[in-house]
Residue frames relative to the residue before (quaternion, step in Angstrom):
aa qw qx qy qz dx dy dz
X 1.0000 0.0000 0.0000 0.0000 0.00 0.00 0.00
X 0.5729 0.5800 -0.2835 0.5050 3.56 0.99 -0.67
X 0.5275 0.3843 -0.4240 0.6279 4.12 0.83 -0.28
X 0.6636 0.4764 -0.3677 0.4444 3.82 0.15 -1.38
X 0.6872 0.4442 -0.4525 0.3545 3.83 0.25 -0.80
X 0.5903 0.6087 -0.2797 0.4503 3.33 1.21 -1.93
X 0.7500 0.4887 -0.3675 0.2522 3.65 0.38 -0.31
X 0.6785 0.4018 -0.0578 0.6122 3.03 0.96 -1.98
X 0.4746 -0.6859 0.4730 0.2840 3.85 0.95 0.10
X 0.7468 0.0186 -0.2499 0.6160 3.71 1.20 0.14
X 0.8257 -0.3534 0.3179 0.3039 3.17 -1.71 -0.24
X 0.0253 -0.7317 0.5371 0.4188 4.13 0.37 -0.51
X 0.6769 -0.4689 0.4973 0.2733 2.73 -2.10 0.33
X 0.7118 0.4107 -0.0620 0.5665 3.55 0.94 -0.94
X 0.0648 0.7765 -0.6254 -0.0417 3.70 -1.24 0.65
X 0.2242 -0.8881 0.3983 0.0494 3.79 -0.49 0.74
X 0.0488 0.9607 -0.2647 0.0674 3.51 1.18 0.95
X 0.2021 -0.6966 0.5763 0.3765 3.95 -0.49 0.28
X 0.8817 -0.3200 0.1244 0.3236 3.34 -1.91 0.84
X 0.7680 0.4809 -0.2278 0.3564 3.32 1.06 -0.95
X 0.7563 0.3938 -0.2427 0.4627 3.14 0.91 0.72
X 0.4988 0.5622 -0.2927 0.5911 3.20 2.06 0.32
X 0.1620 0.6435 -0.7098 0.2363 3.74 -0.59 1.57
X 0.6786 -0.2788 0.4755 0.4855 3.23 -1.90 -0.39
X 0.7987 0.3433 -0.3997 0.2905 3.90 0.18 -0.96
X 0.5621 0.5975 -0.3655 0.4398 3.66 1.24 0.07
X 0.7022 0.4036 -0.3506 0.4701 3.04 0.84 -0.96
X 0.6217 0.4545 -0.3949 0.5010 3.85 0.42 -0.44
X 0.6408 0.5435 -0.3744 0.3921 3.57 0.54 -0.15
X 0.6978 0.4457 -0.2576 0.4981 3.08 0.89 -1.25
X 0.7915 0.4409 -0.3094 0.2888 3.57 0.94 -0.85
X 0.4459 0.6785 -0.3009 0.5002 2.99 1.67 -0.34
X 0.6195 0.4687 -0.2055 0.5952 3.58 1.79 -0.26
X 0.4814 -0.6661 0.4792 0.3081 3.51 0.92 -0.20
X 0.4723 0.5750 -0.4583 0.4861 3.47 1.34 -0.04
X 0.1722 -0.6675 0.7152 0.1153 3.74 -1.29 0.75
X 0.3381 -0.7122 0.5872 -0.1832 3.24 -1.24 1.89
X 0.2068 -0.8186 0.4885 -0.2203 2.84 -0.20 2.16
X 0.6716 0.4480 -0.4043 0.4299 4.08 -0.41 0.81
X 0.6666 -0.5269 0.4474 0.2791 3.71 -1.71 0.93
X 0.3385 -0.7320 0.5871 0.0701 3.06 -1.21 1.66
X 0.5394 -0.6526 0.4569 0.2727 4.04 -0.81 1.45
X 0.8508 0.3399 -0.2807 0.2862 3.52 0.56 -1.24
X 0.3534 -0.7427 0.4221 0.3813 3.76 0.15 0.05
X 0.5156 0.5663 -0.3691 0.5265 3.59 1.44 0.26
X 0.6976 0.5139 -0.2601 0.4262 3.25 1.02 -0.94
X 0.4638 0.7330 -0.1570 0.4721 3.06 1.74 -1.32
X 0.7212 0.3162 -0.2478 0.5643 3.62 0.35 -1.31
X 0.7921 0.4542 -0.3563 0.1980 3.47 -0.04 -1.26
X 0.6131 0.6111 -0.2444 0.4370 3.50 2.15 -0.67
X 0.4862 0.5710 -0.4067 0.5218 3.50 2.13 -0.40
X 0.5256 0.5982 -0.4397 0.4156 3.81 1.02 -1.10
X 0.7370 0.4274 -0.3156 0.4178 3.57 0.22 -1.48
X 0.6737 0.4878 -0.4658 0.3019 3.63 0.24 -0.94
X 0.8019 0.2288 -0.3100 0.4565 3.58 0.32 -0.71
X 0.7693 -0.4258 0.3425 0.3308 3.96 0.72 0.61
X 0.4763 0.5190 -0.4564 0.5436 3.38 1.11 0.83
X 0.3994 -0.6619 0.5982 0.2109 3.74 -1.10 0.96
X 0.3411 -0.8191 0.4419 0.1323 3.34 -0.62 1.67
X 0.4804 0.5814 -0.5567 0.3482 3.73 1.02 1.02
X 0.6537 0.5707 -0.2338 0.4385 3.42 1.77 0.57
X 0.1943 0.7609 -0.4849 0.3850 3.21 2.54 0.73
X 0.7643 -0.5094 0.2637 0.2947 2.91 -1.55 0.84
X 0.7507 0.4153 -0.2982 0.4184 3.76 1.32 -1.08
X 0.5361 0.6199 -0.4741 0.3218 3.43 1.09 0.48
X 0.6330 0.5660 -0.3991 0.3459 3.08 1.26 -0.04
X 0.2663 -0.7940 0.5418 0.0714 3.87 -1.26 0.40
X 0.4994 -0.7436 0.4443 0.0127 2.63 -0.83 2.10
X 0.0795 -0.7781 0.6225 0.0267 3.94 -0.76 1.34
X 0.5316 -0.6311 0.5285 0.1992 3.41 -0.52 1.45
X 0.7349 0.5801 -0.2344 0.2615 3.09 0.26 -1.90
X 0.8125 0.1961 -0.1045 0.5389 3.49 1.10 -1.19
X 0.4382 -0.6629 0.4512 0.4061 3.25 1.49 0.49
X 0.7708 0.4296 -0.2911 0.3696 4.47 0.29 0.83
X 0.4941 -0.7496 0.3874 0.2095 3.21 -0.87 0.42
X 0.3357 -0.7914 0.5100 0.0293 3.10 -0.82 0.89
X 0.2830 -0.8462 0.3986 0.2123 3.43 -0.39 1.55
X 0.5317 -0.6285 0.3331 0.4598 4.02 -0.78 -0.33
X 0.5308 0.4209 -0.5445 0.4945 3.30 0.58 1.51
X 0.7956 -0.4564 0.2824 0.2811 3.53 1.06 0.23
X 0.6185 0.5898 -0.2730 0.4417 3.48 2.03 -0.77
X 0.4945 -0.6823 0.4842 0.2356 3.48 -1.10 0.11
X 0.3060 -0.7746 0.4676 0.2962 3.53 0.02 0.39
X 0.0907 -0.9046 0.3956 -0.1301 3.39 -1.09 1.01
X 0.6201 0.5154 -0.1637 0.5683 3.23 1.24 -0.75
X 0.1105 0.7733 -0.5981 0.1791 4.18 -0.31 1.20
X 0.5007 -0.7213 0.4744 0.0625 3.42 -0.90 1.28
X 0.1420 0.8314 -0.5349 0.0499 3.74 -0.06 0.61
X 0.0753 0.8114 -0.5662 0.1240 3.71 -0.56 1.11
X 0.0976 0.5417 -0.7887 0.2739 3.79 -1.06 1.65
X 0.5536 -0.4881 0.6464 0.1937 2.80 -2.19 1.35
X 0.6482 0.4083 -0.2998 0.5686 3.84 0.84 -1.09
X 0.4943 -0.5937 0.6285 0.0909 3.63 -1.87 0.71
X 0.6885 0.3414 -0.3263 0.5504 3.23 0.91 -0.92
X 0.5538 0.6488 -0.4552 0.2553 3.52 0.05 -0.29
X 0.5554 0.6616 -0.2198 0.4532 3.06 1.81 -1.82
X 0.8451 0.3475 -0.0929 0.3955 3.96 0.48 -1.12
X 0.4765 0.3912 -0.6157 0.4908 3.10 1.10 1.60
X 0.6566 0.5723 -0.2887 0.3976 3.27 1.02 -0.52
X 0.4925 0.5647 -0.4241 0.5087 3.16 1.06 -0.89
X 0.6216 0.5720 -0.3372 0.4156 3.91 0.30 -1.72
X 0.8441 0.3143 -0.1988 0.3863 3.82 0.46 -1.20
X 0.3772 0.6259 -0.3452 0.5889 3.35 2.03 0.83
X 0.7076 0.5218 -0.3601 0.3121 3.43 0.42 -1.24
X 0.7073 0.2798 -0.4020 0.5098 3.65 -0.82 1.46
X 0.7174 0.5734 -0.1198 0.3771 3.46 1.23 -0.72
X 0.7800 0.2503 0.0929 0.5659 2.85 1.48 -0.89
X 0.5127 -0.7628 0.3529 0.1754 3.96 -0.44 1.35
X 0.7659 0.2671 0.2206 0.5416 2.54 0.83 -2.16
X 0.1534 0.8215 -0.5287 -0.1487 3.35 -0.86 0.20
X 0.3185 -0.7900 0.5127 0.1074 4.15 -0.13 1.09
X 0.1911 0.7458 -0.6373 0.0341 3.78 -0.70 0.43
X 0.4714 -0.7606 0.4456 -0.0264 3.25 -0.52 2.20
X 0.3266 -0.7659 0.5360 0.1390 2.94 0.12 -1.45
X 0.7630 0.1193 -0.1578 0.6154 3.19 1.75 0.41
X 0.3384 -0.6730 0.5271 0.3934 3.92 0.07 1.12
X 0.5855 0.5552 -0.4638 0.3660 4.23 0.23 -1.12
X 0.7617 0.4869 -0.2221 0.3652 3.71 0.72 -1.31
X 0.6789 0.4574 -0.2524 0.5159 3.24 1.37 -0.96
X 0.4777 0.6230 -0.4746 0.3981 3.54 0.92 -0.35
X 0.5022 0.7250 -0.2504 0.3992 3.32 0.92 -2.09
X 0.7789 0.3855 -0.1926 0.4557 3.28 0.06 -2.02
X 0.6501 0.5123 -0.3324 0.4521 3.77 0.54 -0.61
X 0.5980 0.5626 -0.1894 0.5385 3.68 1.14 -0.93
X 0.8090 0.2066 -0.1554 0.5279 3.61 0.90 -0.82
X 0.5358 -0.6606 0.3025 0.4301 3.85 1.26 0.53
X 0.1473 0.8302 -0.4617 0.2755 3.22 1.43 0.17
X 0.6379 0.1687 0.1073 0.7438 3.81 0.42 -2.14
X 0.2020 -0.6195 0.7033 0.2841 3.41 -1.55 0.15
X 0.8397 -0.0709 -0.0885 0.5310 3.44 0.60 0.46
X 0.0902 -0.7145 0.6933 0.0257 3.55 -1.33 0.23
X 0.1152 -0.6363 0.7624 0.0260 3.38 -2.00 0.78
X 0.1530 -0.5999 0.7574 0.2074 3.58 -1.76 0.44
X 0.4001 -0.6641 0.6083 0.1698 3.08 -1.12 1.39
X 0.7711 0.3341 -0.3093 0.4452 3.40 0.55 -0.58
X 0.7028 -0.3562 0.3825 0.4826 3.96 -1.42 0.10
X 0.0668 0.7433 -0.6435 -0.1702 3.45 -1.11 0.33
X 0.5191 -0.6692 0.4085 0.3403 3.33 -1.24 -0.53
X 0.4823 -0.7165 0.2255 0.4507 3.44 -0.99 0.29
X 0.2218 0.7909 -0.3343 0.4621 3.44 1.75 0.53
X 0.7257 0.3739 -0.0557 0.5749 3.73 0.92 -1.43
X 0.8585 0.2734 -0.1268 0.4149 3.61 0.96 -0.15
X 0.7748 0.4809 -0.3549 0.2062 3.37 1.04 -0.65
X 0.2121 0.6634 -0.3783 0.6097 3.48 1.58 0.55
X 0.8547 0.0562 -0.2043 0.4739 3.46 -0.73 -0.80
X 0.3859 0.6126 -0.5858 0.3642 3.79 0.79 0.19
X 0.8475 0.4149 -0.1739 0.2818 3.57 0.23 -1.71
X 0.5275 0.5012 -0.3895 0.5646 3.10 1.77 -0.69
X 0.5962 0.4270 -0.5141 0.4449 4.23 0.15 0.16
X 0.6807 0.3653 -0.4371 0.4606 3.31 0.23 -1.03
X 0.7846 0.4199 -0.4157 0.1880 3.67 0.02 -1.00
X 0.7139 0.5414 -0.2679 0.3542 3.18 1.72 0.35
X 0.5845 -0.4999 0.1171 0.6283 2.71 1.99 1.11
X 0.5593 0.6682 -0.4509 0.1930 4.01 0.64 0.27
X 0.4064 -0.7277 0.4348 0.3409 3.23 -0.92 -0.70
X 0.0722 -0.8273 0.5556 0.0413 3.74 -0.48 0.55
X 0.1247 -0.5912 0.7860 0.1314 3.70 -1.61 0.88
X 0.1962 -0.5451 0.7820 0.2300 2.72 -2.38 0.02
X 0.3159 -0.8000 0.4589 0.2229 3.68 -0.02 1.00
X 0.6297 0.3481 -0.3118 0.6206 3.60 -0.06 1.55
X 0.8186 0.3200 -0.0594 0.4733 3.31 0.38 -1.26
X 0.4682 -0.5950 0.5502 0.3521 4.20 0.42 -0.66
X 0.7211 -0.5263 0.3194 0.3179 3.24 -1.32 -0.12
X 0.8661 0.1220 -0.0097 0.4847 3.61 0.06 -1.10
X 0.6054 0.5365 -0.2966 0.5077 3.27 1.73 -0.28
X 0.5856 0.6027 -0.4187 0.3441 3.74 1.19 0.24
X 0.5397 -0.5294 0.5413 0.3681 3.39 -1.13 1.46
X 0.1137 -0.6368 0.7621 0.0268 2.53 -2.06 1.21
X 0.4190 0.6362 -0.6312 0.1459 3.51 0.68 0.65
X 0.8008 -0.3682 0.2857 0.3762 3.62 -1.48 -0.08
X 0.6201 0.4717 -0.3698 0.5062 4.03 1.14 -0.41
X 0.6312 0.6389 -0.3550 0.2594 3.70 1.18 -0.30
X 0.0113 -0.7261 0.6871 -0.0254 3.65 -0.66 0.81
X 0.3484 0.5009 -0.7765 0.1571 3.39 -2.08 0.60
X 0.7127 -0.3507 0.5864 0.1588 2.52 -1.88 -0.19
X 0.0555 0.7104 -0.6941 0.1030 3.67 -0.90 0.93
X 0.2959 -0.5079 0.8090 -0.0070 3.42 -1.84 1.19
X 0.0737 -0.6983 0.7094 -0.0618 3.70 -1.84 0.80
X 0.1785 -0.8509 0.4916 -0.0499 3.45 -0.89 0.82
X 0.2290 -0.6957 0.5702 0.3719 3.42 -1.36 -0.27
X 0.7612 0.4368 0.0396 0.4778 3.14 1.75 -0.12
X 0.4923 -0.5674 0.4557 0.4776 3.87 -0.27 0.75
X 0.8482 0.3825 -0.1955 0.3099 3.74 0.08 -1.44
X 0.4344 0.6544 -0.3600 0.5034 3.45 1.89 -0.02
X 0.7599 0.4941 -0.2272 0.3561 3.03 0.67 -1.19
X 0.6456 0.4973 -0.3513 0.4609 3.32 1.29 -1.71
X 0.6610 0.4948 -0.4045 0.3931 4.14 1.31 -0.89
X 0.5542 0.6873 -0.2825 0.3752 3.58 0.73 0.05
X 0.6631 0.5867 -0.0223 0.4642 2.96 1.44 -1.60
X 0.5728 0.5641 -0.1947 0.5619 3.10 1.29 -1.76
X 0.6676 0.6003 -0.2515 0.3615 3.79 0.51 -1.73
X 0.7951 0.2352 -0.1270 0.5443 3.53 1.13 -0.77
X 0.7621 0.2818 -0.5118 0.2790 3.04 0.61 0.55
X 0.3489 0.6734 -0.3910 0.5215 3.20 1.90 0.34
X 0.6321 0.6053 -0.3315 0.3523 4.10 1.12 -0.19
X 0.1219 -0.8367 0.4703 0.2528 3.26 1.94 -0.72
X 0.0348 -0.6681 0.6714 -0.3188 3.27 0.43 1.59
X 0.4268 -0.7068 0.5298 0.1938 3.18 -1.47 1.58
X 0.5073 -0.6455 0.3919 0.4152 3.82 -0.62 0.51
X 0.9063 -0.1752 -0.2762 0.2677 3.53 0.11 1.01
């Protein structure tokens, strides 16, 4: 930074870097400079916990800090809480009350929005710690609030299809589960397809 100053005669506001030079001790440097630091972080821990910070979330609450309790089948955040609160969204009702059933012990709370985009959101902003659409959705309803979870450290399926490799053109339909957490997600996942929900 000290060549960059010597040149341009001041510091910039902006810095634009390739991977190798983006970590936690750069970025706190630079910001601690007022300098905003701009390029792809390697670790995917480092990654999540630096999405936490950007929007004002203390990043000892990234997804891998949490700890998975067999025993009660939930996760347990690093202050001690249980997670509870799971988003569940179908146009159909019945659909909702097999799943619910393959929830019951597993789940605290249950939230039904009324819009997969909104619940996604809520999952993305710790709002929901997770969410499923029992029914089929499109890829219209989802691919938007898909990327905004992951880029906030989450986790997304497309049940049938995988994660980032699922077609989002306009003929696609499935189901999709969202997380703060590998084992949220896989308990979600499990929850619907253990509901024998008809395929659309």
């Amino acid at each position: 930074m000290a060549e960059v100053k010597r040149n341009l005669g001041r510091e910039p506001k902006q810095v634009v870097a390739d991977g190798g030079f983006i970590n936690r001790d750069s970025i706190e440097k630079m910001e601690a400079r007022g300098i905003d630091l701009i390029g792809p972080l390697k670790d995917p821990r480092e990654r999540s916990e630096a999405a936490m910070k950007s929007v004002g979330i203390d990043p000892q609450y990234a997804p891998h800090f949490f700890i998975w309790d067999k025993e009660s089948n939930t996760l347990q955040c690093p202050a001690g809480a249980k997670l509870e609160v799971v988003g569940l969204e179908s146009a159909r009702p019945e659909w909702l009350s097999p799943v619910v059933e393959e929830l019951v012990g597993k789940v605290y709370r249950l939230r039904v929005i009324g819009s997969i985009a909104v619940s996604l959101c809520y999952v993305a902003a710790t709002r929901f710690d997770a969410m499923a659409s029992a029914n089929v959705c499109r890829s219209v309803d989802a691919a938007a609030g898909q990327l905004v979870v992951r880029e906030a450290g989450g986790f997304v399926s497309f049940l049938g299809h995988g994660g980032v490799e699922a077609p989002l053109d306009l003929d696609a339909r499935y189901r999709l589960v969202a997380a703060r957490s590998p084992e949220e997600l896989d308990l979600l996942a499990r929850a619907l397809m253990n509901a024998g929900l008809p395929e659309d």
